[in-house]
C-alpha positions as CSV (number, residue, x, y, z in Angstrom):
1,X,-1.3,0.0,9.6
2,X,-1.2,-3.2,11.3
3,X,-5.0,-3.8,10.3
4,X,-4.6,-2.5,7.0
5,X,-1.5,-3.9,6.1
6,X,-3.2,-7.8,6.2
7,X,-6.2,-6.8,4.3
8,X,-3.8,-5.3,1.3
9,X,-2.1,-8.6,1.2
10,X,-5.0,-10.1,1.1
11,X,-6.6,-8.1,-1.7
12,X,-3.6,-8.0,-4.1
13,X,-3.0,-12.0,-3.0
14,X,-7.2,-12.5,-4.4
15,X,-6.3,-10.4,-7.8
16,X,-3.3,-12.1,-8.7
17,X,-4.7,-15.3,-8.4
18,X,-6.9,-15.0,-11.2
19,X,-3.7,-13.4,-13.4
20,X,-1.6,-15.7,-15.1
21,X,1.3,-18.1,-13.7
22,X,4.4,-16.6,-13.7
23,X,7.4,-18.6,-12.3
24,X,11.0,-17.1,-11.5
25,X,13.7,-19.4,-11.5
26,X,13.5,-21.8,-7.8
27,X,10.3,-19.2,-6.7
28,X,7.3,-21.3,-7.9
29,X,4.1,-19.2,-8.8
30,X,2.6,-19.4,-5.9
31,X,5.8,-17.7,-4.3
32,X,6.0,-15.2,-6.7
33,X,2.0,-14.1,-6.2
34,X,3.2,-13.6,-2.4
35,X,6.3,-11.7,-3.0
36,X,4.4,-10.0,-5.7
37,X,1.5,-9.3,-2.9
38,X,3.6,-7.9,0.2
39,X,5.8,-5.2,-2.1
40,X,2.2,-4.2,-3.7
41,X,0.8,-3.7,0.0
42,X,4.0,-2.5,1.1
43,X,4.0,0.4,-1.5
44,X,0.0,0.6,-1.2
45,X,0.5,1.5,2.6
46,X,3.3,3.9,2.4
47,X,1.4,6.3,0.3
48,X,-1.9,5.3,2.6
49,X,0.8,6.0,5.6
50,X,1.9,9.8,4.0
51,X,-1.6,10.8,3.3
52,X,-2.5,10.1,7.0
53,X,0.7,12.2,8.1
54,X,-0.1,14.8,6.0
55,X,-3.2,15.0,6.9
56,X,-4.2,13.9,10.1
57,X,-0.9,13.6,12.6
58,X,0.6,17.2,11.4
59,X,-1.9,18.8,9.4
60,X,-1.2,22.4,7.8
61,X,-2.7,25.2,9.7
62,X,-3.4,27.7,7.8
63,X,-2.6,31.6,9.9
64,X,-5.2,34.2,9.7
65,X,-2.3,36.5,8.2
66,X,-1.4,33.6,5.6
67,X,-5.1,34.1,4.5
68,X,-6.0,35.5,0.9
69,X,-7.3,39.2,1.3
């Protein structure tokens, strides 16, 4: 996650700089794009983090029983 984590920011940081301006009250636009950019890669790598539990750390075994006949 540490290595994916960066390259999300990163990603979602070069998108939003071709969106438009947006400017929140004291955050300036620039700000916003970076706020804007960690929650995105923040939500991108706790779906990225599930799958990988799911899947790889405690993946479902399936029993010979358990099998359809």
């Amino acid at each position: 996650m540490w290595i994916i984590q960066p390259l999300l920011i990163h990603g979602w940081l070069w998108l939003l700089e071709h969106g438009p301006d947006v400017a929140l009250g004291p955050m300036s636009a620039g700000d916003v794009r970076i706020a804007v950019a960690k929650l995105a890669a923040i939500a991108c790598c706790l779906v990225i983090n599930f799958f990988a539990y799911r899947y790889v750390v405690w993946p479902v075994e399936r029993r010979a029983e358990d099998a359809p006949v």
